[in-house]
C-alpha positions, -999 to +999 in steps of 0.1 A: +590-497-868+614-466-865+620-460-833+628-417-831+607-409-797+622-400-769+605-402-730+614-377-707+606-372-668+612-345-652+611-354-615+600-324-597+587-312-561+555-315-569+553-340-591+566-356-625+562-343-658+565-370-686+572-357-720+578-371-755+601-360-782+607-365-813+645-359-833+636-327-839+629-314-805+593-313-810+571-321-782+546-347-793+522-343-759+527-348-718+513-355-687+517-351-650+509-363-614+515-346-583+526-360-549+530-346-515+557-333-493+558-341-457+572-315-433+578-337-400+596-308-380+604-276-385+633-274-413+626-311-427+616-318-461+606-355-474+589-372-497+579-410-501+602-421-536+573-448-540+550-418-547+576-410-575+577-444-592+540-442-592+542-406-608+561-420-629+542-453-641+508-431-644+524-408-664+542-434-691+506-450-696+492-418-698+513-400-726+512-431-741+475-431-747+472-397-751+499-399-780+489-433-793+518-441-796+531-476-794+558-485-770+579-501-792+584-465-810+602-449-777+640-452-784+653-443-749+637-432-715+657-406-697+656-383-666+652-348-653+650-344-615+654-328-580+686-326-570+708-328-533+680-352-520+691-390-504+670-425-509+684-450-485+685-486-505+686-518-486+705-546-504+674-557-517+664-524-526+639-517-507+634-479-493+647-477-457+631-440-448+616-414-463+636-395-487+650-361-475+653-342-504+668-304-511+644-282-493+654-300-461+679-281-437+681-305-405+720-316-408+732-278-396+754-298-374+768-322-396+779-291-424+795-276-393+815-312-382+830-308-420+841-274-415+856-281-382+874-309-401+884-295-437+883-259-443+851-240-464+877-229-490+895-264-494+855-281-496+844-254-523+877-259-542+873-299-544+835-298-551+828-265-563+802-255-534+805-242-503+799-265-474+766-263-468+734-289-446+713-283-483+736-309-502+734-342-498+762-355-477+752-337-446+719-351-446+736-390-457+754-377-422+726-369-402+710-403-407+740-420-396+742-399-361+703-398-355+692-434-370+725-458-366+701-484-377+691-469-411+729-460-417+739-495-409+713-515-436+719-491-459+734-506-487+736-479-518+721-442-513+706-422-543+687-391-557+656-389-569+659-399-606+686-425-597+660-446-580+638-445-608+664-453-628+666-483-603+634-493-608+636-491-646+669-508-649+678-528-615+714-506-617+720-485-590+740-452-604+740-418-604+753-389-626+779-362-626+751-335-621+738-350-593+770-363-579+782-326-578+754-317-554+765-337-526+790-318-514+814-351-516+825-353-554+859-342-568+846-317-597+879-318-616+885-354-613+844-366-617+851-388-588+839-391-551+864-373-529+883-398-505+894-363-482+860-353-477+847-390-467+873-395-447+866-364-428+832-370-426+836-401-414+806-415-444+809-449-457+823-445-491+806-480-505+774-465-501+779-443-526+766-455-565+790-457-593+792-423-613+787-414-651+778-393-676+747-378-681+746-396-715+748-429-703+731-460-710+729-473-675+706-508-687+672-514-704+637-515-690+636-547-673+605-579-675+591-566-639+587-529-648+568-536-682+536-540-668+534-511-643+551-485-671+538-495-704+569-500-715+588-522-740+612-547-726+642-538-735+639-500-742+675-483-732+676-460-701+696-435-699+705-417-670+701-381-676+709-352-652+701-331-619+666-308-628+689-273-627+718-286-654+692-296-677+674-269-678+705-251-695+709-279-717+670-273-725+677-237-736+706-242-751+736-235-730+758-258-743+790-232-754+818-212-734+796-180-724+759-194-728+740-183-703+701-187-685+682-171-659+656-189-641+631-171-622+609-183-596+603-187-563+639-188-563+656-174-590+691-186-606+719-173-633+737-202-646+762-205-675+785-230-695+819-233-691+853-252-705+868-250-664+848-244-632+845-207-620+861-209-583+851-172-568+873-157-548+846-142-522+830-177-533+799-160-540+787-186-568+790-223-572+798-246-598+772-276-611+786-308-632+773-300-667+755-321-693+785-321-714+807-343-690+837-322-709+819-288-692+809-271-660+778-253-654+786-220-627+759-209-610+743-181-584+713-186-566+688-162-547+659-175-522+635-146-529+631-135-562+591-148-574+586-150-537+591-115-529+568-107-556+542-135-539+549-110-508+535-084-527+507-098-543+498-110-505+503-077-489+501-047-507+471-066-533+455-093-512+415-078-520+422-081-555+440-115-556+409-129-534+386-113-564+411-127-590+406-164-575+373-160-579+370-146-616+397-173-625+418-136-636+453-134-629+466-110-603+496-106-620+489-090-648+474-062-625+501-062-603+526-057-641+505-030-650+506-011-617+547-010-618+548+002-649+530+032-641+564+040-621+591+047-634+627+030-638+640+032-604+608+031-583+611+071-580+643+061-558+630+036-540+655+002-531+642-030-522+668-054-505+651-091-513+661-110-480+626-123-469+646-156-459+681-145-456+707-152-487+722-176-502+744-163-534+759-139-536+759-129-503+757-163-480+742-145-450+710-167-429+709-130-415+701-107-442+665-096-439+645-076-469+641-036-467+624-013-483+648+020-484+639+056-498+600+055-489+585+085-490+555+099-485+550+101-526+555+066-529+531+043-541+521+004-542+533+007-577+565+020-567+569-005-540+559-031-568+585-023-593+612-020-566+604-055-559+612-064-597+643-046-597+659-051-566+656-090-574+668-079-608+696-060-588+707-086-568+711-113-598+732-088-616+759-094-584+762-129-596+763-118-633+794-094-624+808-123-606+810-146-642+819-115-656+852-111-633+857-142-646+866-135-679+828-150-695+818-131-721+780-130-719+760-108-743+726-126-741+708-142-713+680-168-720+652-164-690+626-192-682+601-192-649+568-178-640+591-146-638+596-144-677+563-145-684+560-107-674+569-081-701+580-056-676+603-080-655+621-094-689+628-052-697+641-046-662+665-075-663+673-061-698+683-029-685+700-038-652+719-069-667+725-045-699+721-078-719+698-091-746+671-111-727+659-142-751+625-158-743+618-194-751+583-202-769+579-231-745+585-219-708+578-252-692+599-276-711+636-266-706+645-294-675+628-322-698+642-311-731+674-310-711+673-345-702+659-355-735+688-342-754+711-363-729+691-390-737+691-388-775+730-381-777+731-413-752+717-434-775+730-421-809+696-403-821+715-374-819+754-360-828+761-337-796+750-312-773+751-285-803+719-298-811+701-283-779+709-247-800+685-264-831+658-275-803+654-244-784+626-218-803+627-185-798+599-162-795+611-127-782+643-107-774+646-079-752+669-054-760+682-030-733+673+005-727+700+026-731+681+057-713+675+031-685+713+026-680+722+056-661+694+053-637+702+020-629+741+022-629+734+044-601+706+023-580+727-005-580+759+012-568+731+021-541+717-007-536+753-025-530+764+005-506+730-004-485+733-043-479+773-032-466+754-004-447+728-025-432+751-057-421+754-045-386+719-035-382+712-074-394+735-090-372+719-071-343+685-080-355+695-116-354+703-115-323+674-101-304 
């Protein structure tokens, strides 16, 4: 029996997607199961990482059935997943404590120990990131000041797909992906940092063993048969943090590739020969795929969830009639801005609803409208919306630019790209072509899958990813839109620098 299929999960925040492939990047069927989040206090984030292993055993059987395929057709099982979480393993490998996983901000205290030991420019120029309590190695921190106990039986400490990866396998690992968002691995060297441990005063045993995304890190072992539907013996392979292989997934494999996720949060990530270490350090640098590249990166907080602001305040009688008629607000909401035209009839947006994290690193920042006018409109103040989160992604764009990356087309993926408008207005302000994926929803897991494939032989290298990506629209920019917008985003810098004061003083009160 040939065995050409390859199993994906893609461990996300709300749940796990399983998908399988085929050689050719052809997605043969998938299937999901959510689990919760638990928000303790005020700034924590966990999850239970038995809900995960059960996401993941449903979800095996399931595609399995659905497919009918036969187990012994899967070639490799690999992994997508959440990244700058912690599960704390007992010797026995049993799960001390909830998982805290990225979305938790407790360890505020134990980002500032490190800076008070090593400096934020000597941190971001060993691991690529700013210091920061997000990553994992303030949070591995946190437990060991607030529960000694947990610290002290802990015996290896992973992220999420590492632990499933543990379940499959019995080997406890990580990869470089993950490994470069915990604020403790040397990004040059792929190895955990001895200076920052010893700073931080962490227990450098506790830390797994690190490899390639392409590694074979065991087999599916006798005891998880049963529960997975899996064949004995089927190789594992490690796979990658949920962001890096969502590059991989649309093919950002070569110097100057480049993606643009929007969400809730929206990212600009690219492919690189050498990390990109900012001066301002206003982006951060990701262990690729590739374990001979880099993956720089930018990310926003608000981007879809300014436009979610919208939609709840300027449109929330017509979203309550849209849940009803099963219709989607959205599409009104597209329509609407693009009665106005480029530039909002002046109008700026600022999209700080939660403070900033690239490019501008301020908790402080807040979101403004600027320019309003009697004359304006909802669909003015819609549009603004689109473009000043448009406008704000361009500073981390001009950042890889500075850099010396060439970048003439930008793939975009997320709830964001589904809009016609949007995918114009990043067209125009990035004054790139904008490439759209047929399949929106499957970068992270294709991602992982190609790591998987290469892993395992199925596949020559990472230039494949280019072969498995389909493309189903590009977005060329308007060149009577560049003038306009030249000049609202020289505005729309000169305003955040304007407003830092009155933020600061805001902040305060």
């Amino acid at each position: 029996m040939s065995k050409t299929l390859i199993l994906a999960h893609d461990i996300g925040t709300t749940g796990n997607k399983a998908s399988l492939y085929n050689e050719f990047g052809e997605v043969l069927g998938s299937a999901f199961y959510g689990y919760e989040t638990s928000y303790p206090q005020v700034g924590w984030a966990e999850q239970n990482p038995q809900d995960w292993w059960r996401a993941v055993c449903i979800t095996s059987k399931e595609l399995l059935a659905k497919t009918k395929v036969s187990p012994k057709e899967i070639a490799c099982v690999t992994f997508s997943g959440q990244m700058m979480g912690c599960v704390f393993l007992d010797q026995k490998g049993r799960v001390l404590r909830e998982a805290i996983i990225w979305a938790d901000m407790r360890a505020e205290q134990e980002a500032e120990d490190l800076l008070n030991k090593l400096s934020m420019e000597k941190v971001y120029r060993t691991t690529g990131h700013r210091i920061s309590s997000s990553y994992s190695g303030a949070k591995i921190m946190w437990v060991k000041r607030h529960e000694p106990e947990v610290y002290r039986q802990t015996y290896k400490i992973l992220n999420a797909k590492d632990y499933l990866v543990y379940q499959l396998t019995g080997q406890l690992a990580t990869d470089y992906s993950d490994a470069s968002g915990t604020n403790v691995f040397d990004l040059v060297n792929k190895r955990w940092s001895a200076e920052i441990i010893d700073a931080w005063g962490m227990d450098a045993d506790k830390l797994p063993s690190v490899y390639p995304s392409t590694q074979v890190i065991g087999e599916v072992a006798a005891h998880a048969v049963e529960e997975t539907g899996l064949a004995f013996g089927t190789p594992v392979v490690i796979g990658g943090g949920d962001g890096c292989c969502a590059g991989v997934g649309v093919g950002v494999v070569t110097e100057g590739d480049a993606f643009n996720y929007i969400g809730s949060s929206a990212w600009i990530a690219v492919a690189t020969e050498k990390p990109v270490f900012d001066p301002e350090m206003k982006t951060y640098t990701w262990a690729h795929l590739d374990p001979d590249k880099y993956s720089p990166n930018g990310t926003m907080q608000s981007a879809g969830a300014s436009y979610q602001w919208v939609r709840d305040q300027l449109y929330s009688s017509e979203y309550a009639k849209a849940k009803e008629t099963g219709q989607s607000i959205y599409e009104l909401m597209n329509e609407h801005a693009a009665k106005s035209m480029p530039g909002a009839n002046k109008l700026l947006y600022l999209p700080y609803l939660m403070g900033e994290r690239s490019p501008r690193w301020n908790p402080s920042a807040r979101a403004t409208f600027l320019g309003l006018h009697m004359t304006h409109t909802r669909q003015d103040m819609t549009r603004a919306v689109m473009e000043g989160v448009a406008f704000n992604l361009k500073i981390i764009l001009d950042t890889f630019l500075k850099a010396d990356i060439e970048i003439d087309r930008m793939w975009v993926l997320g709830g964001g790209a589904k809009g016609k408008l949007w995918r114009q207005i990043l067209a125009d302000i990035y004054e790139v072509d904008i490439s759209v994926p047929c399949v929106l929803e499957e970068a992270t897991s294709m991602g992982a899958a190609v790591a998987g494939g290469i892993g395992i032989g199925l596949l020559r290298d990472f230039s494949i990813a280019k072969q498995w990506v389909k493309h189903s629209e590009l977005i060329v920019p308007s060149r009577d839109n560049r003038r306009i917008y030249r000049e609202m985003y020289g505005a729309f810098e000169e305003a955040y620098h304007q407003l830092l004061p009155i933020y600061s003083r805001l902040f305060k009160l």
